[in-house]
Phi, psi and omega in degrees: 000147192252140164266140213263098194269149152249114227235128174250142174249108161247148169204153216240127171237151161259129180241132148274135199243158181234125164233126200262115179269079144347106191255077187243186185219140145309313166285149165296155155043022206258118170287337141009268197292293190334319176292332215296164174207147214261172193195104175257092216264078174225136155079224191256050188235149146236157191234156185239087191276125192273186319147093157104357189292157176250153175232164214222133168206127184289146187314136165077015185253186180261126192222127180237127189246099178276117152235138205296162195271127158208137208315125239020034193222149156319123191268086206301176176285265160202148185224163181207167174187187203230137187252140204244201177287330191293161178278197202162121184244088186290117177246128152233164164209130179290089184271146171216179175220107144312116198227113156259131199254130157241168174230119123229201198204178180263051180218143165318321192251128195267347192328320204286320211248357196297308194267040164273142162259157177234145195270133161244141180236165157193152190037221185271003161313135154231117150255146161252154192222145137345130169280146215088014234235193170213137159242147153287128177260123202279120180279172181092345202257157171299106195240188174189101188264105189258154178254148162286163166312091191262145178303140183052037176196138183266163190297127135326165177281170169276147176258140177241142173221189159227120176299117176228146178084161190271359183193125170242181166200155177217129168220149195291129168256036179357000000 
């Protein structure tokens, strides 16, 4: 008996698909959104994507795309797809309404009222904020800005809004 050799060609391609992730904010220049990073999910991987990454992901799996919950801003939604030869390109933007708190009263002097704070709530949020100070609101969401209490000054009302727009302002009349 002879031995009969024979020669096999195998070849393997790996094929990937590009997925490009897009970060954006309402606000200019809002260093926040910049930092935020995307949590790109398929077979037992997850990837942490920045603000332009592109991520290499193989053809034909389930691609789940997160973005994180931050704190005063609108959450976009989680987007999933089935990944093809084509790229894919995912934008999202991350909205808020910047809320400015001002204070003042009917006396020549604001000295009385400087160090008060006013509450702003929205969900299950509470910040106090300073006078003059700025909080982020999600827009569309319900907010309610209560003021504190000063010796000799009557309280302003509490204010209710829905944050619209990239900026709102309110302000405590003492």
């Amino acid at each position: 008996d002879k031995a009969v050799m024979s020669t096999a060609s195998i070849s393997v391609y790996h094929t990937l698909s590009s997925l490009t992730i897009s970060i954006n904010s309402n606000q200019s220049n809002d260093a926040t959104i910049a930092a935020t990073k995307a949590s790109v999910k398929y077979e037992d991987k997850t990837i942490y994507a920045s603000n332009g990454q592109v991520v290499k992901i193989p053809i034909g799996v389930s691609v789940t795309v997160i973005f994180p919950e931050v704190t005063g801003y609108t959450r976009p939604d989680s987007q999933s797809y089935v990944s093809t030869y084509d790229s894919k390109s995912i934008s999202v933007t991350y909205n808020t309404t910047v809320v400015k708190v001002t204070m003042s009263d009917n006396q020549t002097s604001l000295n009385d009222i400087a160090s008060s704070k006013a509450t702003v709530k929205y969900n299950s949020t509470s910040i106090s904020v300073s006078p003059n100070g700025t909080v982020k609101v999600p827009l569309g969401n319900s907010a309610i800005i209560t003021w504190s209490s000063v010796s000799g000054y009557r309280t302003p009302d509490s204010q209710t809004f829905i944050a619209a727009g990239t900026s709102m302002q309110f302000n405590g009349l003492y």
